[in-house]
Every structure is written in C-alpha cells, then in structure tokens.
N, C-alpha and C positions, 0 to 999 in steps of 0.2 A: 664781574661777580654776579651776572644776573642771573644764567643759567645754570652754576651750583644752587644759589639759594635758590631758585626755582622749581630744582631736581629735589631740595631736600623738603621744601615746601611740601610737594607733591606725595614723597615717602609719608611727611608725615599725615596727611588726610585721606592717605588713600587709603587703607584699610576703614574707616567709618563707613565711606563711601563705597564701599565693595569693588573699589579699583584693586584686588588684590584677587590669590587664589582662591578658588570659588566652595570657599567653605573652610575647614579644619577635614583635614586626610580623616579617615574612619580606620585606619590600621595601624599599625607602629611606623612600617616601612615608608608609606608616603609622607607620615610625618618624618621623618629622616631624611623624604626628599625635600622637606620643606625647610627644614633647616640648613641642607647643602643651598636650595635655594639663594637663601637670606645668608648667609656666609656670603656666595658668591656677590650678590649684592652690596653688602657691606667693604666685601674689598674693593671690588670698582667704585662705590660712591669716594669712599678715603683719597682713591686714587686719583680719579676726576677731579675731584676738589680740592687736591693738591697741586696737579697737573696745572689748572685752572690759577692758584693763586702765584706756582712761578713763572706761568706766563703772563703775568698783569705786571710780576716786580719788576722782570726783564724789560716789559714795554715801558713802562714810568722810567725805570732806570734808565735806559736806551735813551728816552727823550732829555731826559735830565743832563747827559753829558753834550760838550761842545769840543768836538775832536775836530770839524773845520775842514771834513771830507769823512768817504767813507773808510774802514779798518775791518782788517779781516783778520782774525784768528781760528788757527789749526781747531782752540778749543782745550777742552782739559782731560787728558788720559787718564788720570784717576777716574775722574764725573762718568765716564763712557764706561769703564769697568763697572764702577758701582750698576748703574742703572741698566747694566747687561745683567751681572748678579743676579739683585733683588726680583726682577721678573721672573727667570729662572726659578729662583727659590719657591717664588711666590706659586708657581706654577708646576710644582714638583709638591709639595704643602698639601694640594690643591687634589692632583693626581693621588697620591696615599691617603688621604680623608677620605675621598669618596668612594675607593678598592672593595670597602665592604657592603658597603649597601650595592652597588653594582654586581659583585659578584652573588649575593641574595638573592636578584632581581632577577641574573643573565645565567648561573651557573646553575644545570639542574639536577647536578650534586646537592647543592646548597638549598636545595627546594625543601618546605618539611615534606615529610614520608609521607604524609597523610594526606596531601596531597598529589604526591607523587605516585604512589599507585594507586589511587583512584580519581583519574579524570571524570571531570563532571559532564566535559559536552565537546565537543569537533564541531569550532566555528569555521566556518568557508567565506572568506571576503570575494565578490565577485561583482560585478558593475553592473546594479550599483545597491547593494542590496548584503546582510549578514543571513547566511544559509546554517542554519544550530543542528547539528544531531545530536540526540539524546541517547543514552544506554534505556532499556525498556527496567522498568523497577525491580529491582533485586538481582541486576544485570551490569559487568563491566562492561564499561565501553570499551572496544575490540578499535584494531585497526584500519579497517578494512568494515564499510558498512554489514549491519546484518538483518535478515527477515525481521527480526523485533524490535530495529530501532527507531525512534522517537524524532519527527522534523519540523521545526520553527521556520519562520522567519523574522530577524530583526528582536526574537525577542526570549533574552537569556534571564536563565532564573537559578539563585545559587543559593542554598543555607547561609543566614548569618552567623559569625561567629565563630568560622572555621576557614583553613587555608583551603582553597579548591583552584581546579589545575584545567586549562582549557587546553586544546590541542589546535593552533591555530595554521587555517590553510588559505589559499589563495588559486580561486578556477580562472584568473585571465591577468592582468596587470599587478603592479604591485599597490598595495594596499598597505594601510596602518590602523591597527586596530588600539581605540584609545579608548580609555575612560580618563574624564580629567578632573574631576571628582576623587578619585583614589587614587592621581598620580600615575599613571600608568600608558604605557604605548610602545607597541611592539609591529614591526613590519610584518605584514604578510609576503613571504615571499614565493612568487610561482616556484613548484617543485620542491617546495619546502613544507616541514611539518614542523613547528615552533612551537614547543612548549610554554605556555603563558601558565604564572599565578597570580593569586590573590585574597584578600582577605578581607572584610568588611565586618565590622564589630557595632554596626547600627543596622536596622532594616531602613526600608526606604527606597526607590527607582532614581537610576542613576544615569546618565544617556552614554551610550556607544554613540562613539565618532569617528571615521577616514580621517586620519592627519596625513595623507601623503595625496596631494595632486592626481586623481585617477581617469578622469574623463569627464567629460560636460556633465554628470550626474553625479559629482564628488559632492555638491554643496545637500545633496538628499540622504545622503548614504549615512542612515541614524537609524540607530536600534536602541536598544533599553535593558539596563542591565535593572533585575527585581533582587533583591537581597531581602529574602522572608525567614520567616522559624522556619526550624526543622519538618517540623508536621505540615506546615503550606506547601515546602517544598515539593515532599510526596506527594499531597494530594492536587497539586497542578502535575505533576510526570501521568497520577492516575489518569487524570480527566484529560491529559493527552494522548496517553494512551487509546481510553475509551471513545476518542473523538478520531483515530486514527481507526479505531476497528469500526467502526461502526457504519453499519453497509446502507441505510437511509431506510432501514425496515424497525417496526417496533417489535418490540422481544413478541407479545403476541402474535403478530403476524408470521415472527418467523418460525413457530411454534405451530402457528395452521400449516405453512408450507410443506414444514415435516411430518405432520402428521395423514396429510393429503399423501405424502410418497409413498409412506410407508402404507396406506389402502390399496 
C-alpha cells in the first residue's frame, strides 16, 4: 500500500507546491483541457489504487492457504470478460468526452470566424529559432510573403481578449510549436501550412517552446508569446514597421539629400 498512498499523498500537495499546471489556462478552451486533464487523472489514480489493493488480497490470501504443492487454474471466464469490458467502456467514455474540445482545437471549421479570416502572423519553426511575419497595419496577411510585410524573431504579439489565428510553417525538420501556459501544441510540419488558434483573456508574456526533439539546439528554441491591449498591439506593428523602413538616415538629412538633387 505504499505507493498508492504515496501517489495520493503527492496529488494532494502538489498543487501548493506548483508541482501541478503552470498556472490556470487564461481561455475557456485550455481550461477544458484542464479538466480532460484531471478526469484522466482521476481515472487512473481509481484505477491504480484498486489494481494495487487486489493485488496485496491476492498475495495475503495466496500465503494464507496450505495446498501442500503448487495449483494451477484456467482462472475465471466471467473475471476475464468483465475486465475486458470495463476498459473498453472506460476508454470509448473517454474518446466521446474529449470529441469536442479536440474538434475546437483541430477542426478549422470549428475555429471562430474572427479568427479565421484574419490571421495575425506566419510563424516559421526552423533550427533553431521561431521566424514571425507580420501583415503591415491595415493589411491582411497574404499567403505568399509581400513587399510590406512585417519580420520578428522568437517574438509574437497578439491582442488580449480575442481569438487570433496563426499560420504555422516549418523550413527544415519537424518542429512543435507550444505554449504551455494556454494549453496548446501543434506540430510544424515540413511542407505543411497548420492553422493554429487561440485565445488569452489576461495580458501578460507567455514562453513559446519546441516540444518535439529537433537537433542539438532544441533545448534553445524559446520565443515569447506578448498578449497586450488592443492599442499596444498597433502601436508595436507601428514601431515595427517604422524600424523596418528606416534606412539609418534622420528625416533631416534625408530632407538635405533631396533637396541637394533637386539643385
């Protein structure tokens, strides 16, 4: 019995202790993953800890009898059917609970619209580093790069408060773009264009993380997800913009240059 009570022990201090998910989800959906979560949890601990006490009756009992050699039986055809069943069920229960939040998550049918036609940005995972294009302000983001758009590195910035929709790519190996903070992770896959969303209802920086194995530079491959107001958001696209045109001359100077031509 050491290792149930050891497991439940553990359940129970570990949320004090931040031994648990690293925070409360900031959206509906990741809270829905947090309770598939702990669902799942709760059934395996039940399980475990039952599994665990008929096997301590069986051994006590075992010792307890004096058969005076060993004894073999077939076993019980009923016992076998049951505990074929019950996992079945248990695991079909399991599968239909979780249909709708996965289909939310993976179906981009099921995406809100409002995120759906307007992507925020084309993240590019590549080794070992998150490549962001931005649409230029007042501009959709296009398929296919354009003269006006807008390029990061490692560092995403989305309005709080609303669903927004990323376009995720991959230039060399496969990749996994996660944030674990809002519950989310989605493969990069080469030659694939993956529609990712999401939703944050706090402001606050949140880390981008590789969860998939990508080469000796997997343990660096971190970026920063910013979730600001509305009005931040614009005016970081501006001042990236403005830091994107801006040819290392001051409006002055470039003001003599023209003026010099035109003499």
């Amino acid at each position: 019995m050491f290792w149930p009570l050891l497991a439940i022990a553990v359940c129970v201090v570990a949320p004090a202790n931040g031994w648990w998910f690293p925070g409360i989800a900031p959206w509906e959906l990741g809270q829905q993953i947090d309770d598939l979560f702990n669902l799942l949890l709760i059934i395996s601990t039940v399980v475990f800890i039952g599994t665990q006490i008929a096997l301590g009756y069986v051994l006590w009992k075992g010792t307890s009898v004096k058969t005076g050699g060993a004894w073999f039986s077939h076993g019980s055809h009923n016992l076998e059917v049951i505990w074929t069943i019950l996992p079945a069920i248990i695991l079909l229960f399991i599968s239909l609970y979780q249909m709708d939040v996965l289909a939310r998550i993976r179906v981009m049918s099921q995406f809100p619209e409002q995120a759906r036609d307007a992507p925020v940005a084309e993240v590019s995972a590549r080794q070992f580093e998150w490549r962001i294009r931005y649409p230029a302000p007042g501009k959709k983001l296009m398929p296919q790069p354009q003269p006006t758009d807008l390029y990061t590195v490692n560092d995403l910035h989305v309005p709080v408060g609303k669903p927004v929709m990323i376009r995720l790519r991959s230039e060399d190996v496969q990749h996994s773009f996660g944030l674990p903070e809002l519950r989310l992770m989605q493969d990069a896959v080469p030659g694939l264009v993956i529609p990712v969303w999401f939703q944050s209802n706090t402001t606050g920086k949140y880390d981008i993380v590789c969860k998939e194995l990508c080469g000796w530079g997997h343990y660096k491959m971190q970026g920063e997800l910013t979730v600001e107001l509305e009005e931040e958001y614009d005016a970081y696209l501006q001042a990236l913009q403005a830091k994107m045109n801006d040819d290392g001359f001051s409006a002055e100077a470039n003001n003599a240059v023209a003026q010099s031509n035109e003499e």
